[in-house]
N, C-alpha and C positions, 0 to 999 in steps of 0.2 A: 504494500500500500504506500501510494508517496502522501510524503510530508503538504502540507498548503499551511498556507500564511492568512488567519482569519485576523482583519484589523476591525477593532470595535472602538467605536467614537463614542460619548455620552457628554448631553450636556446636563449639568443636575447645580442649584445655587451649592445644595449641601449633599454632599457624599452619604447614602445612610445605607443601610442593611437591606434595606427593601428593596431599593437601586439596584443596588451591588448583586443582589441577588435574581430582580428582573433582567438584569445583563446577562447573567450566568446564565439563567436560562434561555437565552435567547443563541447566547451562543452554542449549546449544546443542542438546542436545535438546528443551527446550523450546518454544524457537525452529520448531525443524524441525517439530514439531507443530503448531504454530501456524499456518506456512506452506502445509502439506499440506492444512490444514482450508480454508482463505482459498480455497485454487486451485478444487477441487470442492464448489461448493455442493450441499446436502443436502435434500428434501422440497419446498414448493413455491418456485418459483422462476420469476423469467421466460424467455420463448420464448427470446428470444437469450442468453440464460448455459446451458440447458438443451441449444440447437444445439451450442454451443459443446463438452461434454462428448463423447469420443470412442464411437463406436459408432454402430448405427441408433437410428433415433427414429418409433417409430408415434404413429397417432392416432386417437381414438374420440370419438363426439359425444356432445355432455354437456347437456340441458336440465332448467333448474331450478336449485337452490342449492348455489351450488360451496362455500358455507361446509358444508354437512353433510357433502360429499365430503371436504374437507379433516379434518374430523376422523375420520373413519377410514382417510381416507391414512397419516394421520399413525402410526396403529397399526400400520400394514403395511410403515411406511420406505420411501417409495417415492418417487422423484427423479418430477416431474409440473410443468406448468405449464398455463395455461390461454388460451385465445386466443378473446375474443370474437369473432361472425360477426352476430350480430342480439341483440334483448333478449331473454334467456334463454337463448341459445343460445349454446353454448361447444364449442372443439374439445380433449378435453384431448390434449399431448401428453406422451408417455413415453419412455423405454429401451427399446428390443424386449430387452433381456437382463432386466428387469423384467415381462415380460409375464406371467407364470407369477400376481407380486403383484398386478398391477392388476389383474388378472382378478378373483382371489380379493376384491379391497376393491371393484372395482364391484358384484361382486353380491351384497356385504355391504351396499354403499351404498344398493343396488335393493332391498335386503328392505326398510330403515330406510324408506326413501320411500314404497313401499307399505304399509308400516304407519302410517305418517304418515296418509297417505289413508283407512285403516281404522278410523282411530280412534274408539272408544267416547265421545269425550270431545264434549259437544255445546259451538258460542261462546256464549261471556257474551250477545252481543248476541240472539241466538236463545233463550237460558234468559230473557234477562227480556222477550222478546218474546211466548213463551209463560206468561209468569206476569202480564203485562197484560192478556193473553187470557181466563186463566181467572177473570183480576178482574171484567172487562166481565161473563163469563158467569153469577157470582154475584149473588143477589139481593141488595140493599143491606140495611143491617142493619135501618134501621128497618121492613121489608115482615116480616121475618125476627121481630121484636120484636112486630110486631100481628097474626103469623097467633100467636102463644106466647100471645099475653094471649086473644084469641078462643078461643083451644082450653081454655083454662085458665076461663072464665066457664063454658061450657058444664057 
């Protein structure tokens, strides 16, 4: 367990036992808080601290980027950890007393990914591979400059 630095300020005209003692207990609650938080970690976390939490623990297969997953985990507060099997391929596991959230943010997660896929948006490398394209396909200036002067003699 690490050490932490709890700073307690009080303003009082006179120092008395009651004070002294309403502090005390203030900061032992602080304390207790501190401690409650350390013992159950919260959102992503690894397999073996995740085991570790009482109750059952399911798990769903996960391929693709567990960073997008995490952020709408993260929306849903939901205790998850991940376990590679292959490249791209991940087991996530959960709380089955969470199962209700994971459900709901996997297939928040599956819409985001499918629209990923959908996207209207074409790559930089393909915009300017079509815009070398259409340069090849234009006629150069100066063919462009002797049919104007030719039409223009006439």
């Amino acid at each position: 367990m690490s050490r932490r630095t709890i700073a307690v300020s009080m303003k009082a005209g006179k120092l008395t036992a009651r004070s002294l003692a309403y502090v005390i207990r203030a900061v032992g609650r602080k304390i207790a808080k501190e401690y409650r938080a350390s013992k159950t970690p919260h959102g992503k976390q690894t397999v073996k601290k995740l085991m570790a939490h009482s109750g059952e623990k399911n798990s769903i297969e996960l391929s693709g980027d567990t960073k997008q997953f995490d952020r709408v985990a993260r929306k849903w507060n939901v205790d998850y950890a991940f376990y590679q099997t292959g490249p791209d391929k991940y087991l996530l596991f959960f709380k089955s007393q969470q199962a209700d959230a994971i459900t709901a943010c996997f297939s928040e997660y599956s819409k985001k990914v499918l629209d990923k896929t959908k996207s209207q948006r074409i790559p930089i490398r393909e915009q300017l591979k079509r815009a070398a394209d259409a340069l090849t396909r234009q006629p150069s200036h100066k063919r462009e400059r002797a049919k104007e002067a030719a039409h223009e003699d006439r």
